[in-house]
N, C-alpha and C positions, 0 to 999 in steps of 0.2 A: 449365708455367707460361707467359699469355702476355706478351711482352715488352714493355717499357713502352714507348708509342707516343703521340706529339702526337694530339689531335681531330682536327686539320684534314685528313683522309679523303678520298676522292675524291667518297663524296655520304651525304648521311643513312642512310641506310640501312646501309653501311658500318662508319658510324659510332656508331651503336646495337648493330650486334651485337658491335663494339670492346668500349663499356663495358661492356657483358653478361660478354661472355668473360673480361676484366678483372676486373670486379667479382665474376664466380663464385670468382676465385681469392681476392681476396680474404677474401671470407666463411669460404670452406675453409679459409686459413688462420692468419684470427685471431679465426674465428669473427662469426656475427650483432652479440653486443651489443660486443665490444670496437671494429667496425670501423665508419668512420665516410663520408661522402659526401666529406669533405674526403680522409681517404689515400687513397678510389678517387680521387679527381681528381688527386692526386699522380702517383699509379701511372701515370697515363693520361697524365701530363706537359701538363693540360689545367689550366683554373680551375673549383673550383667551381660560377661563375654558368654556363658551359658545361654542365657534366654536370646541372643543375638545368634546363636548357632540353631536356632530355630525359626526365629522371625527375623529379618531383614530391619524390620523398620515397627516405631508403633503400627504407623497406616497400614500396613500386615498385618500386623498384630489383631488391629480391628479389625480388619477384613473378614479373619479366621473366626474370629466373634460373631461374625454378622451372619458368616456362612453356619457356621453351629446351630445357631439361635434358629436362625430362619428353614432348618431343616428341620427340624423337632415341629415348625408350623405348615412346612410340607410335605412330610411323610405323610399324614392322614390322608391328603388330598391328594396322592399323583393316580388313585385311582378314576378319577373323574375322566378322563378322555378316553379310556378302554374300555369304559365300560358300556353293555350293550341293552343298557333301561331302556326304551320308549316313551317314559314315562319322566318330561323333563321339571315336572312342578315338583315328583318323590326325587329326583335325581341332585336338585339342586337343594331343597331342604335338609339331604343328609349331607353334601356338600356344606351348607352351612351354618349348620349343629357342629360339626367337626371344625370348619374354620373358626368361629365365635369360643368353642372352648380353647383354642388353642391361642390365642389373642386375648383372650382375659387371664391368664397366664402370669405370674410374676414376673419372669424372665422375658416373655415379651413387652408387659409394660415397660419395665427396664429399658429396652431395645426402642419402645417409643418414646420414651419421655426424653431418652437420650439426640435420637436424631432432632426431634423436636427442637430443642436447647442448643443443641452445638452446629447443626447443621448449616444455617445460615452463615457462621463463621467459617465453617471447614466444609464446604461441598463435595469434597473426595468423599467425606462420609458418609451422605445424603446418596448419593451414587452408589456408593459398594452396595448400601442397604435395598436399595433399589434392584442393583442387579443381584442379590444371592434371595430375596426373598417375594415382596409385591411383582417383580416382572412375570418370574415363573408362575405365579397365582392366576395372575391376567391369561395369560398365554395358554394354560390350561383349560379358563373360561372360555377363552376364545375360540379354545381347536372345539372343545364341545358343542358351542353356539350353534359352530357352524357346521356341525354335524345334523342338527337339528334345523338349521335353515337347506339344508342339502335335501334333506327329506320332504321338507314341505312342512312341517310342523308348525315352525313359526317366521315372521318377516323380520328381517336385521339387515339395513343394511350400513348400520357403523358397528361390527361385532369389537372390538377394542374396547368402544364407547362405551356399549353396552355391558362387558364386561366389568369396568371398574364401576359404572354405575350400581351394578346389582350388588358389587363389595360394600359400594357407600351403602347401600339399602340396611346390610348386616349391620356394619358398624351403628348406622344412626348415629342418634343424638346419647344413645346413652352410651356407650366406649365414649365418648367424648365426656362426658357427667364422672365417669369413672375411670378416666386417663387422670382429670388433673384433682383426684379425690374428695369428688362430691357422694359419687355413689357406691356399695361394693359391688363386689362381679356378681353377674345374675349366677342363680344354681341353675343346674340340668334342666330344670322343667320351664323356667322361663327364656333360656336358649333353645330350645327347642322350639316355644310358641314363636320367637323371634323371626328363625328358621324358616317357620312356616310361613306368616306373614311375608315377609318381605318376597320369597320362593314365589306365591300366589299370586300376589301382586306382580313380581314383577313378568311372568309367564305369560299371562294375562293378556299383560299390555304388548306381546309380543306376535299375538296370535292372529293370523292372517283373518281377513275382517270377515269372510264367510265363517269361520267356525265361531266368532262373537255373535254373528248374526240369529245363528241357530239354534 
């Protein structure tokens, strides 16, 4: 949790990622609709008209949470589309060693348990999270796919599809065991095996039928 802390910061910027970090904690723990612009300004040991000189609206306020959060899960991965592997079974297992660590995460569970529970009430939120974090993930799959069906590599021809399918492959059944606290997060070495799994399998099933054949 972060600790409650006056506005007056050393400079704006500072001071924006304060109420962010604040405010994410917030939201996690009394949830979207119970929580309000005035307890984050409480929290923040700040006024109101203050925290409004920065965010417009809570649904800003999330926004900037969602965008926060979901770069800390896309930093690791924007190198996936530049990069010039040939090799798309090692290319996607380090792809997804790097995404599964970054998803078992405290703060992104946060971010999941959240859209999860309030979503269906409030859809703007289900949307922001969509557009600042999972769109760009797909979209990166995608432009790589299809780099690899350009070459001959492999056959795609729903690359979107195929995209979040190979996500679901990561996550599986156990993000879902250890979303709603059945299990803990794997460590290093069974993300990793994860990785690879699911990488193999699904490369596999991609591969134009003469090179299965041979």
């Amino acid at each position: 949790m972060v600790t409650k802390c006056r506005l007056a910061r050393s400079n704006p910027d500072d001071r924006r990622d304060h109420i962010i970090a604040v405010a994410a904690d917030v939201f996690a723990e009394e949830g979207y609709g119970a929580s309000s612009m005035s307890t984050i300004a409480a929290r923040l040991g700040g006024s109101k008209a203050t925290l409004y000189k920065y965010f417009s609206s809570k649904e800003h306020l999330f926004e900037a949470v969602m965008e926060q959060r979901c770069q800390r899960v896309l930093a690791p991965l924007r190198d996936l589309r530049s990069s010039d592997d040939d090799d798309l079974e090692s290319l996607l297992t380090g792809f997804g060693a790097r995404f599964l660590v970054k998803i078992y995460e405290p703060g992104a569970l946060d971010v999941h348990r959240l859209i999860q529970s309030e979503g269906a009430r409030f859809p703007e939120l289900a949307a922001a999270f969509f557009r600042a974090g999972p769109d760009a993930v797909l979209e990166e799959l995608r432009a790589t796919l299809e780099r690899f069906v350009i070459s001959g590599h492999i056959v795609c021809e729903d690359l979107e599809l195929a995209a979040g399918q190979f996500l679901g492959m990561l996550r599986g059944d156990r993000h879902l065991r250890f979303s709603t606290g059945l299990l803990p997060a794997p460590d290093i070495a069974e993300i990793g095996y994860h990785a690879r799994h699911a990488a193999r399998i699904f490369v596999r099933g991609l591969l134009p039928r003469q090179a299965i054949d041979s």
